[in-house]
C-alpha positions, 0 to 999 in steps of 0.5 A: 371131493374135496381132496381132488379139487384142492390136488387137481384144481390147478388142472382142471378146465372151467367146466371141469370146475364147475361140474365139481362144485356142483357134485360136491355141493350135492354130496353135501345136501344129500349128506344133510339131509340124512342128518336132519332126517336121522337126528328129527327121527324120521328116516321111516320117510325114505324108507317107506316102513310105515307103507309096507306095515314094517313097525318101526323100531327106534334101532334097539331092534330089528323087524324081521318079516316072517312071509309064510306067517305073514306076521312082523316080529321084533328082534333085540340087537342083543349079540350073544342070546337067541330070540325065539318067535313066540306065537300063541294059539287063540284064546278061545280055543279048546285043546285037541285031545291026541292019543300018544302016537299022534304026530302033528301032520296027522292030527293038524296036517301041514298047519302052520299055526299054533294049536292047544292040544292034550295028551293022555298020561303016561305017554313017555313010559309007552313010546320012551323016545322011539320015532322021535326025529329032533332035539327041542324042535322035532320033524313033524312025523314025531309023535307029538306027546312024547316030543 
């Protein structure tokens, strides 16, 4: 704003003045405001992050919302590493015994939650890797213990 009045203002009408004084002016304010919003630590005031169950992070992370968990995770602004979503399955839970062929959508169907399971042993030297569809993370048709 400032550029256009000192290059125009010789040719700008009264109203024309005035209307940007006023613009400029709430330019400033709004500019302002955000400044003392930021600097008092309270932007969470315009961004409502408290009403929408956002946790706020002092931007040393970032809240990434996970809607079909219906869960808040925080992620660090760390440029060159992954951050892994970690979930724990309750603490009460006893583990589910499978057998080595057992895949995850036959032992737990289409559950997105966490789950303690036990396999029996030797199961690497009965299914060597066959049926596995995955590398780290596997399809949910794969044998659950050999992955």
């Amino acid at each position: 704003c400032l550029h256009i009045r000192f290059r125009w203002w010789h040719t700008m009408n009264t109203c024309g003045k005035i209307l940007l004084d006023i613009s400029g002016l709430l330019a400033f304010l709004v500019g302002f405001t955000f400044a003392i919003l930021f600097i008092i630590n309270r932007v969470d005031f315009i961004t409502k992050s408290n009403e929408m169950s956002c946790p706020y992070a002092a931007n040393v992370e970032m809240p990434v919302n996970v809607p079909i968990l219906g869960k808040w995770f925080c992620a660090p602004w760390k440029r060159k590493e992954k951050t892994l979503l970690v979930r724990k399955p309750d603490p009460g839970s006893s583990p589910v015994q499978l057998s080595c062929s057992d895949t995850f959508v036959g032992a737990f169907g289409a559950s997105i939650e966490s789950h303690v399971f036990e396999c029996p042993s030797l199961c690497l030297q009965q299914y060597p890797g066959l049926g596995l569809t995955g590398c780290g993370i596997y399809s949910t048709d794969s044998q659950v213990c050999t992955a």
